[in-house]
C-alpha positions as CSV (number, residue, x, y, z in Angstrom):
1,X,112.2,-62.9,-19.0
2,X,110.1,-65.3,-16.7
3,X,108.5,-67.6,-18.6
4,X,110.9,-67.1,-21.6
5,X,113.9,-67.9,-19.2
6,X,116.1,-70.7,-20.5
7,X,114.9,-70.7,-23.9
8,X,117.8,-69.6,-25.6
9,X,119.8,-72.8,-24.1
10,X,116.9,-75.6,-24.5
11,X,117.0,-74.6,-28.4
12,X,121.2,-75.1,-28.3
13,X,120.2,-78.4,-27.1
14,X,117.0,-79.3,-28.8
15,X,118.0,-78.5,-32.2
16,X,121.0,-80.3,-32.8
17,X,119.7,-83.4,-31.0
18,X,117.0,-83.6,-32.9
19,X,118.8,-82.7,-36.0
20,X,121.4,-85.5,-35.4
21,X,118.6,-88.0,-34.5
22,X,116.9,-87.4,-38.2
23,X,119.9,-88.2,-39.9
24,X,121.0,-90.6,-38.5
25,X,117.9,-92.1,-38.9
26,X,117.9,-91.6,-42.2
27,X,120.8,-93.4,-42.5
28,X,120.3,-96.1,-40.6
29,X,117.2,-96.5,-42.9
30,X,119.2,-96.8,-46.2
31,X,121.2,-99.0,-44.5
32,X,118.7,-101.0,-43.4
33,X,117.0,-101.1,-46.5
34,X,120.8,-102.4,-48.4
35,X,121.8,-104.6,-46.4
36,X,120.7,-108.1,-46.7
37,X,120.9,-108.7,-43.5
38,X,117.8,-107.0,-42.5
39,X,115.4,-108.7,-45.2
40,X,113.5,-110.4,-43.2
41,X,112.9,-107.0,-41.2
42,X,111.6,-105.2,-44.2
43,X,108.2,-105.1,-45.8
44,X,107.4,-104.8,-49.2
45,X,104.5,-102.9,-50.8
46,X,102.3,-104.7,-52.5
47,X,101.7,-102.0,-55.4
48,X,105.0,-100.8,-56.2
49,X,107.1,-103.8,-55.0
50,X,109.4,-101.3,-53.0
51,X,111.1,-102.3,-50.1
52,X,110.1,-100.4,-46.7
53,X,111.1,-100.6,-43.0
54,X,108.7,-103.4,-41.2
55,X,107.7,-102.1,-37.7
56,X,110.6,-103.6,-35.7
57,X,113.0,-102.2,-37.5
58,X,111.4,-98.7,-37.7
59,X,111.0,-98.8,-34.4
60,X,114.8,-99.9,-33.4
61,X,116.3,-97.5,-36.2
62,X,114.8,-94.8,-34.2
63,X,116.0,-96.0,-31.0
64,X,119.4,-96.1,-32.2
65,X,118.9,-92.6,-33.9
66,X,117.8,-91.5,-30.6
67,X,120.2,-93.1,-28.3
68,X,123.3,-91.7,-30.6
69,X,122.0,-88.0,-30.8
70,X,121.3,-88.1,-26.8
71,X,125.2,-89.7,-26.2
72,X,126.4,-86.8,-27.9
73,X,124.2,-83.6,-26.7
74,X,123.8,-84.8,-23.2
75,X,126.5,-82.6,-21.8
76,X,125.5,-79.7,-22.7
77,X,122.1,-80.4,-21.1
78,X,123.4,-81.2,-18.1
79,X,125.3,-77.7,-18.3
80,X,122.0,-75.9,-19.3
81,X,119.7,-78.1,-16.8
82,X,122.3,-77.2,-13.9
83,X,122.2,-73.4,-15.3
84,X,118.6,-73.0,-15.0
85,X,118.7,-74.3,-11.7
86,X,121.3,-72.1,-10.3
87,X,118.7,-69.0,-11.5
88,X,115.8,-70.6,-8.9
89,X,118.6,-71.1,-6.2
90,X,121.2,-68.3,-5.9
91,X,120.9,-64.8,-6.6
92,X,121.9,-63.0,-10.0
93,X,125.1,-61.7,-8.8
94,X,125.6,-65.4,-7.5
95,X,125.4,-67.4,-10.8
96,X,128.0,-68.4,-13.4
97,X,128.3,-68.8,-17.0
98,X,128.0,-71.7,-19.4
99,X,131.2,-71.6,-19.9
100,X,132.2,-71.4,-16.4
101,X,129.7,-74.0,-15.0
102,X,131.4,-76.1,-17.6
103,X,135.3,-75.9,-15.6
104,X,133.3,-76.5,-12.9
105,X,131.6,-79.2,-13.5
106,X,135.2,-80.5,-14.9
107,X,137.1,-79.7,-12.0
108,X,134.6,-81.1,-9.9
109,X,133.4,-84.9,-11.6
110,X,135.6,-84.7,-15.1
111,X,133.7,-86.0,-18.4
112,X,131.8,-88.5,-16.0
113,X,130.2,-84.9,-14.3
114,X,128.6,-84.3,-17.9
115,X,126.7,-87.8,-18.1
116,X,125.2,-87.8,-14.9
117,X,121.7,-88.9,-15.3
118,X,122.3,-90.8,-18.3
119,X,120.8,-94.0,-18.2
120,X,116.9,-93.0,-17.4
121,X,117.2,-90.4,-20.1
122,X,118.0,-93.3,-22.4
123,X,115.7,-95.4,-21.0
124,X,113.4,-92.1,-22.0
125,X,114.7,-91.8,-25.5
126,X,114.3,-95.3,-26.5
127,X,111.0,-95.8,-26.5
128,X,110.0,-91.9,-27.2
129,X,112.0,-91.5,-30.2
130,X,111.4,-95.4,-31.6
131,X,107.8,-94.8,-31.7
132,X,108.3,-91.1,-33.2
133,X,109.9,-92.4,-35.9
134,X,107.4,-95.2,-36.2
135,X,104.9,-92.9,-36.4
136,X,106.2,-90.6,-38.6
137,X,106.3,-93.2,-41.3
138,X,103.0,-94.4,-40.9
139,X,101.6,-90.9,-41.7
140,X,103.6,-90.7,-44.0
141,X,102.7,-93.9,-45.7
142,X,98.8,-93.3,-44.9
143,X,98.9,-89.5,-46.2
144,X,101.0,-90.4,-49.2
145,X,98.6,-93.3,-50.4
């Protein structure tokens, strides 16, 4: 496998963080666009006198988006993280399964176990995901005019 190892657990994580960071991005969004108090956030274009996300808002609807989806798929890349360690570190006969490094990790720290390393992967997110999503929608405005 070598430089394929780990894949198959990266994508379990990957996909549905990023899947729950895009909607609830586009949620916060239509919110944000709704809901008066965010007017003075908002920007309106000047040819179709639609309302749009200003920057700050963009930027702190994605950091929210991104912060949420990371709460809730951390755990199971701690679990994947701490499996593809184990394969550099013990032998194959040695290593456990997810869902055994899973009652391990339970017995051992409880729920706190799976949130270990937390804060600087939000303090990673935040900014990462906020200026993604800023990004995004000014390509798309610039590609779409």
């Amino acid at each position: 496998l070598g430089l394929y190892s780990g894949l198959g657990p990266t994508l379990m994580v990957a996909v549905p963080n990023f899947s729950i960071s895009w909607v609830v991005y586009g949620s916060l969004k239509e919110y944000a666009l709704e809901d008066e108090l965010f007017y003075n956030l908002r920007k309106v274009d000047i040819d179709t006198g639609k309302s749009k996300l200003g920057f700050l808002l963009t930027l702190g609807c994605g950091a929210a988006s991104g912060t949420l989806s990371t709460l809730l798929t951390f755990p199971f890349d701690t679990v994947r993280r701490r499996m593809q360690i184990q394969g550099q570190h013990f032998r194959p006969e040695e290593r456990v399964t997810g869902i055994n490094m899973i009652r391990s990790l339970l017995k051992s720290d409880g729920i706190k176990g799976f949130y270990r390393g937390i804060t600087p992967e939000v303090l990673k997110v935040v900014p990462m995901v906020g200026t993604m999503f800023t990004v995004y929608e000014m390509l798309k405005e610039e590609l779409m005019s």
